[in-house]
PLY file of the C-alpha trace (Angstrom):
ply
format ascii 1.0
element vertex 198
property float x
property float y
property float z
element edge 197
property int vertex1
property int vertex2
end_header
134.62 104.06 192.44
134.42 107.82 192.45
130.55 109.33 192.77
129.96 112.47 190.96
127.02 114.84 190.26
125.41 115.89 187.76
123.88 119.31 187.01
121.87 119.29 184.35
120.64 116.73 182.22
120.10 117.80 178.13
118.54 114.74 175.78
120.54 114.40 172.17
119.66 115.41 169.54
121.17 112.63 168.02
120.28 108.93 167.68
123.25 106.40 167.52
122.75 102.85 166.34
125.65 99.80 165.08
124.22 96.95 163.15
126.25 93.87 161.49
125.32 92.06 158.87
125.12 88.55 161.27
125.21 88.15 164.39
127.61 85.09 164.37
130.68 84.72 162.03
133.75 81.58 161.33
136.80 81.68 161.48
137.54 83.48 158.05
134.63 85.49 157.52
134.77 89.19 157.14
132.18 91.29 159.47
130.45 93.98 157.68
128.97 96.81 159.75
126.98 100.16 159.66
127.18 102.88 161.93
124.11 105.43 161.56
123.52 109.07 163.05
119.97 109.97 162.72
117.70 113.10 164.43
115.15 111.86 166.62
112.48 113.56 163.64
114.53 111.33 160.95
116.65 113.03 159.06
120.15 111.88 158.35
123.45 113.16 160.04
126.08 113.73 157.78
129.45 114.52 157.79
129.75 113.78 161.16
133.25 112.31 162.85
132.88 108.75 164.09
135.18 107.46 166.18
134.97 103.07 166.62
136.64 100.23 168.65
136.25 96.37 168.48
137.19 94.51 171.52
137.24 90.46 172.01
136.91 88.08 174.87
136.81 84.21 175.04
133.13 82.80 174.08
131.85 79.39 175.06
129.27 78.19 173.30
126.33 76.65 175.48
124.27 74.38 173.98
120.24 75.38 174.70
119.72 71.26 174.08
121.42 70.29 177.06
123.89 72.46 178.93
125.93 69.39 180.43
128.06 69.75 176.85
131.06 71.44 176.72
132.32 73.25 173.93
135.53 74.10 172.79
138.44 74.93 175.36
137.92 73.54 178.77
140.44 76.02 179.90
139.11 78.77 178.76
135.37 77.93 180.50
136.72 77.58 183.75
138.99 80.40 183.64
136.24 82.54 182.55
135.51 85.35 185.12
131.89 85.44 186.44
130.41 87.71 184.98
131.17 86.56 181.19
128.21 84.08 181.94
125.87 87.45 182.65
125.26 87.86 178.82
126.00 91.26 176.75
125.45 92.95 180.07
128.66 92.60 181.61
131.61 92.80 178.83
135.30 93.20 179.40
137.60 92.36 176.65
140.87 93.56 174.82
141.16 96.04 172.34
141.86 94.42 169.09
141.57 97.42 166.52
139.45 100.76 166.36
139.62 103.56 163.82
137.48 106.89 162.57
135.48 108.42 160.15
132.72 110.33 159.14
129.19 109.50 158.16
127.59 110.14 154.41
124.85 111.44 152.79
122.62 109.48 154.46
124.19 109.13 158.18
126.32 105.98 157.70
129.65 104.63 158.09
130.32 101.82 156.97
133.08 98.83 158.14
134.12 95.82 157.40
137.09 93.17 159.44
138.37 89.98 157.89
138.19 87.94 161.33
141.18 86.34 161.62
140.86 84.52 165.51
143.03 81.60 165.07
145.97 83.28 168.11
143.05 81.97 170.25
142.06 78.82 171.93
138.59 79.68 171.96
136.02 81.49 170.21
135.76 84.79 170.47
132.65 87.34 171.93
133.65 90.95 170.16
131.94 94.28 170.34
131.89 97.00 168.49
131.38 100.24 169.81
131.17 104.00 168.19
130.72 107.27 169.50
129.25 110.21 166.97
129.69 113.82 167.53
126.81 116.24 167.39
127.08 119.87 166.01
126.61 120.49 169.98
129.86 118.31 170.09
128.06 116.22 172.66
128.91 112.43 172.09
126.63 109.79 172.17
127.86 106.19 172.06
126.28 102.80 170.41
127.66 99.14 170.66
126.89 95.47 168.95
127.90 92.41 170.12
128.66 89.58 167.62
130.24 86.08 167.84
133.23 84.78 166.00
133.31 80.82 165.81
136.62 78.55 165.51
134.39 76.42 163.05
131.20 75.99 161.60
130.72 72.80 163.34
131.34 71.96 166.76
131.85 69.14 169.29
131.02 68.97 172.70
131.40 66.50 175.39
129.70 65.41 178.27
131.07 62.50 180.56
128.54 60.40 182.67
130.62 61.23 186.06
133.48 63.79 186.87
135.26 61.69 189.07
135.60 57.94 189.55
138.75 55.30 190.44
141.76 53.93 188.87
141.28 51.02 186.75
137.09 51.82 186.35
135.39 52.01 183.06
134.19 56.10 182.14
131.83 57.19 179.64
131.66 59.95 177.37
128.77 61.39 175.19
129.48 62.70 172.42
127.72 65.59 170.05
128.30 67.79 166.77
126.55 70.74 166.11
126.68 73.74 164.00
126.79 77.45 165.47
122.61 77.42 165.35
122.91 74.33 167.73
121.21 71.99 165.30
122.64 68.40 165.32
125.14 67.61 162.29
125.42 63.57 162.54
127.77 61.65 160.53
130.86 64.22 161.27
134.53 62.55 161.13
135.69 64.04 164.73
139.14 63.43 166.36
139.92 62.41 169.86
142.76 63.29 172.28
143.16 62.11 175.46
145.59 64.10 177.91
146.07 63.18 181.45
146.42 65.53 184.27
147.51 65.56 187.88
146.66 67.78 190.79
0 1
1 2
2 3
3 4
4 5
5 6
6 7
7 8
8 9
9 10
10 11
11 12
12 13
13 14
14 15
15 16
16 17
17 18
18 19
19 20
20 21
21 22
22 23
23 24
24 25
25 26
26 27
27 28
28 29
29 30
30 31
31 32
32 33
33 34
34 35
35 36
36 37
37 38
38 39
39 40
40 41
41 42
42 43
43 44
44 45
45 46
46 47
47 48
48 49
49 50
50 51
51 52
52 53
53 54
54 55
55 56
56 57
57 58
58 59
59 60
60 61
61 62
62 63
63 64
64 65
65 66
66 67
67 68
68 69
69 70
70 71
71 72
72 73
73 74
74 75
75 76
76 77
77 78
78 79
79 80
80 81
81 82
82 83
83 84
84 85
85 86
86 87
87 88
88 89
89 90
90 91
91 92
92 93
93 94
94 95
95 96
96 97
97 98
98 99
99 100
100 101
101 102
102 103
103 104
104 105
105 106
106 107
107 108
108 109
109 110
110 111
111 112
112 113
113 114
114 115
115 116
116 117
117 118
118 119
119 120
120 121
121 122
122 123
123 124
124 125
125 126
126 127
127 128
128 129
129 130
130 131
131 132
132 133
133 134
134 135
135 136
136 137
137 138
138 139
139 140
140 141
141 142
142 143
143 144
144 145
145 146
146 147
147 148
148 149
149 150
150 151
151 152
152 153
153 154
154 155
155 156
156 157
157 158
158 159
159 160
160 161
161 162
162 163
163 164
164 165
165 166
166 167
167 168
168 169
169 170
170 171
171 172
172 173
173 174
174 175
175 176
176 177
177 178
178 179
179 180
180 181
181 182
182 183
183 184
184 185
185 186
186 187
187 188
188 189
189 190
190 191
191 192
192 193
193 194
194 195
195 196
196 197
């Protein structure tokens, strides 16, 4: 890290804010977004250059019923860095597309991504960020974090033990659930088994 100093400190005059239409998307849907530049007093900023990014990281879904369920690709939990599990608050993810423009009439840019995530294993944890130029030219930056899901149900497993001996019985719960975490019963799943050694 490199400290620095700063000399003077002047508030924008601008206020920044990215909204989606949902917070959670499948596999096929298209995101729709705004980007708005308002004055703090409330009038719109217009024709104003934008300048967005959308980045993406592995999601796992946890399940608030009972967190013992895993979701999706085992490989992809474990191999999950630390602070992925410290919410929107710590993000690091690649750079899947970004663009510009320039706010309307009434302060808004709007986007919209088909979400196309099936190159990955897991579901995906994106962000979309912009940064808005005053007439000062001073930038100020807003972000939104939405969720893109493999499916719009999914099944999670939980065994009874992690570990036990050749030849022994194991057992395996079972669960399917939609991206709101409310039980779908009666759901056709099916099962792989792959063995590994260490």
């Amino acid at each position: 890290s490199q400290p620095f100093q700063v000399e003077e400190y002047r508030k924008p005059e601008v206020s920044v804010s990215v909204t989606t239409s949902k917070s959670d998307y499948v596999q096929g849907d298209t995101m729709s977004a705004t980007i708005n530049a308002s004055y703090y007093f409330g009038a719109p900023v217009s024709n104003r250059p934008v300048n967005w990014v959308i980045k993406t990281q592995d999601y796992s879904f946890s399940w608030s019923n009972n967190w013992r369920y895993t979701f999706g690709s085992p490989d992809g939990y474990w191999s999950m860095p630390w602070w992925d599990y410290g919410g929107d608050y710590y993000y690091s993810g690649n750079v899947i597309t970004s663009g510009k423009g320039t706010t309307d009439i009434d302060g808004n840019l709007k986007i919209s991504l088909p979400l196309n995530i099936s190159k990955y294993d897991a579901s995906q944890k994106m962000v979309l960020e912009a940064v808005v130029n005053d007439l000062s030219n001073q930038s100020i930056a807003a972000s939104n974090v939405f969720t893109v899901h493999k499916a719009e149900i999914m099944t999670g497993l939980s065994p009874d033990k992690y570990g036990g001996n050749a030849g022994e019985e194991q057992s395996v719960s079972l669960v399917t659930v939609d991206i709101s975490g409310k039980e779908i019963p009666k759901s056709s799943v099916n099962l792989s088994f792959i063995r590994r050694q260490w």
